[in-house]
N, C-alpha and C positions, 0 to 999 in steps of 0.2 A: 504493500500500500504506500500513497506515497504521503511526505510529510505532510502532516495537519496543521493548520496554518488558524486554526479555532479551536474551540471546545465547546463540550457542552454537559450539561449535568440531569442528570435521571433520579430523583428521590422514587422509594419507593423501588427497590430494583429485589425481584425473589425468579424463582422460579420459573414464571409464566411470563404474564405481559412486562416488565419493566426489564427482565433479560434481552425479550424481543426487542423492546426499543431500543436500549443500550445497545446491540452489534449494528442494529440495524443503523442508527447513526451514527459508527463508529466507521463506517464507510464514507465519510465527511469530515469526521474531526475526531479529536482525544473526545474520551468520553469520563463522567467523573461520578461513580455509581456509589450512591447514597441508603444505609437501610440502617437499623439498631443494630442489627449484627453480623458481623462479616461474613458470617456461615452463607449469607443470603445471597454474599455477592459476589464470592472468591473465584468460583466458577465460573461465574462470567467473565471478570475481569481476567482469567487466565487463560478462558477461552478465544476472546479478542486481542487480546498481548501473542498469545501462539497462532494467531491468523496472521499476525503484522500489522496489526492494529495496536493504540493505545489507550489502554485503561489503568484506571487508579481505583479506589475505591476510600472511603470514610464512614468511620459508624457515626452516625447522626439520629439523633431524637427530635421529629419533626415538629414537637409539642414545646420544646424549649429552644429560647433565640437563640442563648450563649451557643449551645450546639448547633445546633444549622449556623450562625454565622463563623463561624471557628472551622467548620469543614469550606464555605465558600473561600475563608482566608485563605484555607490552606490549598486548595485550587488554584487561586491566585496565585500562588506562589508555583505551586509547579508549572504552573503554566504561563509563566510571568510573561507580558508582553504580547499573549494572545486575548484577544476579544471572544466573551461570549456569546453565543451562537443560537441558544439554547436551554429552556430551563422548561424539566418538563416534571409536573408534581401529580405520580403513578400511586398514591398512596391511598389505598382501597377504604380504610374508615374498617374499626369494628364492626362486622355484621353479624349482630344479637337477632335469633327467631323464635319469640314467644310471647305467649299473650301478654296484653298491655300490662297487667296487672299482675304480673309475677317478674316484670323489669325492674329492673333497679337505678336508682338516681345514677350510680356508678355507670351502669350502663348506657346512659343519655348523656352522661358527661364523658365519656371513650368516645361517642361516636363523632359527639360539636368536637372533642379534641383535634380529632385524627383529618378529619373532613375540611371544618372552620379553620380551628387555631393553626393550625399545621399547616396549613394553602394559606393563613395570613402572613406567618411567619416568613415559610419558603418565599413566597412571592414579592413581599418586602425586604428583602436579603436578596435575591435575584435581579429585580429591578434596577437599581443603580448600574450593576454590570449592562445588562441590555441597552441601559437609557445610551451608557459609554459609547456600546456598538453601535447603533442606529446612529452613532454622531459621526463613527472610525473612518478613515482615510487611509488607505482606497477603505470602501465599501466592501463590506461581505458580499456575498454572491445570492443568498438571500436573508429577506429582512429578519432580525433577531426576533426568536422565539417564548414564549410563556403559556406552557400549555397543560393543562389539567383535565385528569383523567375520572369522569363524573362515572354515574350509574343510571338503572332506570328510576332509585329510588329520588333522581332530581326533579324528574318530572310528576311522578304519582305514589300517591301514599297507599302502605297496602297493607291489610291487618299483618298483627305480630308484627311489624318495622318500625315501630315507633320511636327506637331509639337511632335508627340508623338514616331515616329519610328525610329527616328534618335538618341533619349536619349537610346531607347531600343537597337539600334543596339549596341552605345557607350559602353553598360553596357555590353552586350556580350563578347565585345573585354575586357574590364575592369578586366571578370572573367577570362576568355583563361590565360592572362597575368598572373593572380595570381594564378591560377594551375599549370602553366608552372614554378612559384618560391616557390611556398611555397610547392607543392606536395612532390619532396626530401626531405623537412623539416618533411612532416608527416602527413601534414592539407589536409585534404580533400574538395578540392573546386571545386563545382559545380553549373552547372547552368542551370533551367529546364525551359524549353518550355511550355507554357501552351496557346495552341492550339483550343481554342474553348470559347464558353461561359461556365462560374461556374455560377452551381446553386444557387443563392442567396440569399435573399429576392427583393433585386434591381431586379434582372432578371426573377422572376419567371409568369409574363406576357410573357414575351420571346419564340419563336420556340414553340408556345403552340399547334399549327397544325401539327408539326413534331414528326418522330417516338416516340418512347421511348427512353429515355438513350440518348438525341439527346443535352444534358448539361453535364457537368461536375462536379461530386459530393465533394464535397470539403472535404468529408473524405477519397475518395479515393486516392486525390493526396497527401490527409498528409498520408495515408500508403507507398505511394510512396517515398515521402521522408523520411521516418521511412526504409525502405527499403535501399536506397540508404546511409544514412547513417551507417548501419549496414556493407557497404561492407569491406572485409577484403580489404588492403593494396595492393594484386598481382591484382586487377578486378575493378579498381578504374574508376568511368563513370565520364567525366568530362560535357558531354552536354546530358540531356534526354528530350525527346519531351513525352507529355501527350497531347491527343485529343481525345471526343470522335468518338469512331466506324463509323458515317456516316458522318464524318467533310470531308472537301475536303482538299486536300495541294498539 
């Protein structure tokens, strides 16, 4: 590959979809994969490192500033001299399912954590970086990124989610807000729906009697956002929905 001349950073990096984004724009720039525990992210980043790509990784707690802003520091630093690219906040939110009335405050305050605090924090620790970009000389090849990784629970309340659909709805309006201010400035910020079960290893018991294609491939939503952030400046989507083909809405 040849050298990266950017970076960009993927909170939220396990397994499934924040793996997939991470290589998949690791094909563009360093990439700088963010989780609580490195178990989550080692993999990846040594998977990317032995392609000829470059990856780092940071344990970060999305929930507190000192953290997240101590990992973007130390970004900074390795990557000193390069413009940010990219900030993209994969961070699923605890998803508690049970009746209203046997949740616990604990569990409404995990889920505003993970969804809200966590995408305020990130996003305000990310931003200065972006603002930087969108001003850089020469010009990135495209405009800097802020993109957040929603649910169905943003759009529609469903019994037993009470604790988990309310952080997502918050996080929705969270993003709207920062498009509606930062989009003049240059940042591209968006926020995608993800409308169905991903294929996992967690879920692959899951819809096993159901058609084909009846999950969500977690490489195809990181081409999606590889996609979307490619878009040039006049065609900017601020909200996209991903589901698959036989999902209902």
């Amino acid at each position: 590959m040849a050298t990266k001349q950017a970076f960009a950073v993927i909170a939220g990096v396990g397994p499934g979809t924040g793996a997939a984004i991470a290589k998949k724009f690791a094909s563009l720039y360093s990439v700088v994969l963010l989780a609580r525990s490195p178990a989550s992210y080692e993999a990846t980043a040594k998977e990317i490192n032995e392609a000829g790509g470059t990856a780092v990784g940071f344990s970060a707690d999305v929930q507190d500033e000192a953290s997240v802003k101590n990992a973007f520091d130390e970004a900074a630093k390795k990557f000193a001299g390069q413009p940010l690219a990219a900030a993209i906040y994969n961070v699923g939110g605890v998803f508690v399912r049970k009746p209203f009335l046997e949740q616990s405050v604990d569990d409404f305050k995990l889920g505003y954590q993970t969804s809200v605090l966590g995408a305020f924090i990130f996003a305000q620790t990310a931003l200065p970086h972006l603002l930087k970009s969108a001003k850089s000389s020469p010009a990135l090849e495209y405009p800097p990124s802020l993109f957040f990784t929603g649910a169905t629970g943003a759009l529609k309340g469903s019994p037993y989610l009470q604790s988990f659909s309310p952080g997502k709805f918050a996080q929705r309006s969270l993003t709207q807000s920062l498009a509606k201010e930062f989009g003049p400035e240059g940042v591209h910020v968006s926020h995608l729906v993800v409308d169905g079960i991903i294929d996992t290893p967690k879920t692959k018991g899951w819809l096993k009697d159901g058609p084909e294609g009846n999950k969500i491939e977690p490489d195809a939503i990181a081409e999606t956002y590889l996609a979307l952030h490619k878009q040039p400046k006049t065609t900017w989507t601020w909200e996209l929905d991903i589901r698959p083909y036989v999902e209902k809405w």
